[in-house]
C-alpha positions in Angstrom: -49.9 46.8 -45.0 -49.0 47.4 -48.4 -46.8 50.3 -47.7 -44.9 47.8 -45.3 -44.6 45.0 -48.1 -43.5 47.8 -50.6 -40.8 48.8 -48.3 -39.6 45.8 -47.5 -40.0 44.9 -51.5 -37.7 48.4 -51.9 -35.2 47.5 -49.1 -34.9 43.6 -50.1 -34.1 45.6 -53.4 -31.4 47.5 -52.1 -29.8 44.9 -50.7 -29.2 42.8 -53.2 -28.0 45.5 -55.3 -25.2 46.3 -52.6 -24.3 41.9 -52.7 -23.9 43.1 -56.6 -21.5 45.7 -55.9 -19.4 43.8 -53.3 -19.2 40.4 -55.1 -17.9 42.5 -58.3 -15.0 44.3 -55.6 -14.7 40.3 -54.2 -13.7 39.1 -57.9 -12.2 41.7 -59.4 -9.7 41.7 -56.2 -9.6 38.2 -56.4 -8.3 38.5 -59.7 -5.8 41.0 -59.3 -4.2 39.2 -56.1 -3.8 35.9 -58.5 -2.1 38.5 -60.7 0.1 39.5 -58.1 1.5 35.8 -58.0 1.9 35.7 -61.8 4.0 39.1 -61.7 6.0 37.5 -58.6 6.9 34.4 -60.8 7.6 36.5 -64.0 9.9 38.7 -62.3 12.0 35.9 -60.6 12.3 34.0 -64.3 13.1 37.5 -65.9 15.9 37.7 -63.2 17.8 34.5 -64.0 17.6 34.7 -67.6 20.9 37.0 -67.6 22.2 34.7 -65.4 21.3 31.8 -68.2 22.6 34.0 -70.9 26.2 35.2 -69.2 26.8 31.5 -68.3 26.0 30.2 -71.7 28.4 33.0 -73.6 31.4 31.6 -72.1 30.5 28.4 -74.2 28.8 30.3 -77.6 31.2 33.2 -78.5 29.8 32.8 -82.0 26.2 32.8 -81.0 25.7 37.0 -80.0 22.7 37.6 -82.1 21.2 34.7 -80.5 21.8 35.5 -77.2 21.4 39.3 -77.6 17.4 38.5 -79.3 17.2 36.7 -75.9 17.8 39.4 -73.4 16.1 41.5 -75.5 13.0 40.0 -75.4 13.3 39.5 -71.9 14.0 43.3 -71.2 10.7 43.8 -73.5 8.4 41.5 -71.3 9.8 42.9 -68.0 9.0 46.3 -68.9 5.5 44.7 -70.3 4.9 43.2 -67.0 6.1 46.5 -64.9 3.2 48.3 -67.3 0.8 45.7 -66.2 1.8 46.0 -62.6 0.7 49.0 -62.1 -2.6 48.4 -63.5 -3.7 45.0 -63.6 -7.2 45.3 -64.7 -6.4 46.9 -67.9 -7.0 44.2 -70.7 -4.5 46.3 -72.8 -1.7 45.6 -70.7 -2.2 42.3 -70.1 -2.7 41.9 -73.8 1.1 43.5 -73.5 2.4 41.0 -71.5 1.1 37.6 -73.9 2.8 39.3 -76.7 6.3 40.2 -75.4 6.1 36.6 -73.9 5.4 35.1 -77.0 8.7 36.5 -78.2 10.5 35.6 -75.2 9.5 32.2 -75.7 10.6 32.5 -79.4 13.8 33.4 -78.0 14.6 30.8 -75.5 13.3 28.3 -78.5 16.1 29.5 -80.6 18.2 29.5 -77.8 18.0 26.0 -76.8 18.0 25.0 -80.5 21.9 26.8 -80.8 22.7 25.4 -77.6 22.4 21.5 -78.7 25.7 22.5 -80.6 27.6 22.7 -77.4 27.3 20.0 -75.4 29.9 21.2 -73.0 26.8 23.4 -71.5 25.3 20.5 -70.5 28.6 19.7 -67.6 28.4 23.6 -66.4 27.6 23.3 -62.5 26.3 27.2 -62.4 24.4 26.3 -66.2 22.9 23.7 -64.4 21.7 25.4 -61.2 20.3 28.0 -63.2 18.3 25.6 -65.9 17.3 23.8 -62.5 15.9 27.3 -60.7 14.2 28.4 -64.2 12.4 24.8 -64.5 10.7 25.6 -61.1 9.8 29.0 -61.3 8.5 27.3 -64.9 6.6 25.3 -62.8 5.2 28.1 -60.4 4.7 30.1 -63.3 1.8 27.5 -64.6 0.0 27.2 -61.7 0.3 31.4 -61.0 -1.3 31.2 -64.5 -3.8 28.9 -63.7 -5.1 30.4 -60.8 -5.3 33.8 -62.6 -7.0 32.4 -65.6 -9.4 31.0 -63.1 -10.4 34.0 -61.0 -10.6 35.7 -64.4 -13.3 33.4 -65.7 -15.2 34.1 -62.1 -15.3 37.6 -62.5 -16.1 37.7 -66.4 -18.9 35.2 -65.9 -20.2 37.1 -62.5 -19.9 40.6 -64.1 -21.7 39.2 -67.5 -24.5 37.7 -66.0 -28.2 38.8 -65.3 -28.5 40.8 -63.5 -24.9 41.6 -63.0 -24.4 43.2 -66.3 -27.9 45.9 -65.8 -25.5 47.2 -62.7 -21.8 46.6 -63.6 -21.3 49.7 -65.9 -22.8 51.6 -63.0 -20.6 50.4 -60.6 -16.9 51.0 -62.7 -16.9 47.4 -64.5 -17.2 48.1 -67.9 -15.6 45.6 -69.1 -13.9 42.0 -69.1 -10.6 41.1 -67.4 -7.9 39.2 -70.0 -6.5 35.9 -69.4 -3.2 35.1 -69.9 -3.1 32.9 -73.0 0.6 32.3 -74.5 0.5 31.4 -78.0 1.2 27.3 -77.2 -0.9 27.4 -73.9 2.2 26.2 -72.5 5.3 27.4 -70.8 8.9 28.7 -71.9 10.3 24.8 -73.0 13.9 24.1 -71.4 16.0 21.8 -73.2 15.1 18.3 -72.9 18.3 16.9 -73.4 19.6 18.5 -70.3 19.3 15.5 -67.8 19.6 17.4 -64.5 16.4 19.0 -65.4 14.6 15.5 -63.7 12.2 14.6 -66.9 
C-alpha cells in the first residue's frame, strides 16, 4: 500500500513538473509570436519613412542634416530590429531595438519641429497619404506593443514564481524576457498641426 501511494506520490510528481516545462514553451512562444506582430508593424513604419523623407525634400532643400539624422536613425533601428528578429528572446537585442527607437523618435521630433516652417507640406496629396499610413501603423504599433509587453509580464511572472524558478534554469530559461519600453512610453508623435491626420 505504501509503495502504491509513493508511486503515485512520484508520478503525480512528474507530472507536474512536465505542466512546468510546457507552460514555460506556452509563454515563452506566446511572447515571441506577440513579437512577431511588433517586428511586422516596425518594418512597415521603417518602410514609409523614405517615402516621408523624399516627399518632404522637395519642400526643405535647406533642411539635409535634418532629414539625413532621420533616415539614419531609421536605417539604425531597422538593422536593430533585423538583429532582434532573429532572436527574439535575447533581452540584449531587444534592449537594441528601445535604444535605436529612442533616436528615431528624436529624429522625427526634430523633423516635425523643421517642418512647421513649411507650411506648403501640409497641401502635398502624397505627404499626406504617407502622414495618414504612418498614423495607422502608429496606431498598430501600440497595440503590437501592448500585447507584447503583456505576454512578457506572463512569462516573467510564470518563470519567476515558486516553483517555477527551482525548474526554469533546468529547462533553458535562465532568464527574463524585455519589454519594449520607449523612453516616453509613447509612440513616434506626428505633427499635430497636420489636419488630415483626424485629431
Amino acid at each position: 500500500m505504501m509503495k502504491y501511494i509513493v508511486g503515485i506520490g512520484i508520478f503525480a510528481g512528474i507530472l507536474y513538473i512536465i505542466s512546468i516545462f510546457n507552460r514555460l514553451v506556452l509563454t515563452k512562444n506566446r511572447y515571441i509570436n506577440a513579437f512577431s506582430q511588433i517586428d511586422v508593424q516596425l518594418k512597415r513604419r521603417y518602410d514609409l519613412i523614405p517615402a516621408l523623407v523624399e516627399t518632404a525634400k522637395h519642400y526643405m532643400e535647406h533642411e539635409k542634416n535634418t532629414l539625413e539624422r532621420v533616415i539614419a536613425a531609421r536605417n539604425s533601428a531597422s538593422q536593430n530590429l533585423r538583429h532582434a528578429h532573429q532572436n527574439p528572446s535575447d533581452p540584449t537585442a531587444i534592449q537594441g531595438i528601445v535604444t535605436a527607437e529612442n533616436t528615431l523618435r528624436q529624429a522625427i521630433s526634430n523633423f516635425n519641429v523643421v517642418m512647421e516652417n513649411y507650411p506648403a507640406i501640409k497641401a502635398d496629396g502624397a505627404m499626406r497619404q504617407v502622414m495618414e499610413e504612418l498614423s495607422t501603423t502608429e496606431n498598430k504599433i501600440a497595440f503590437a506593443r501592448q500585447f507584447y509587453n503583456d505576454s512578457v509580464m506572463e512569462y516573467n511572472t510564470y518563470r519567476q514564481s515558486f516553483p517555477q524558478n527551482l525548474f526554469s534554469s533546468l529547462f533553458g530559461h535562465r532568464q527574463d524576457a524585455a519589454l519594449l519600453e520607449f523612453e516616453d512610453a509613447q509612440e513616434i508623435q506626428l505633427p499635430p498641426k497636420l489636419g488630415f491626420l483626424g485629431e
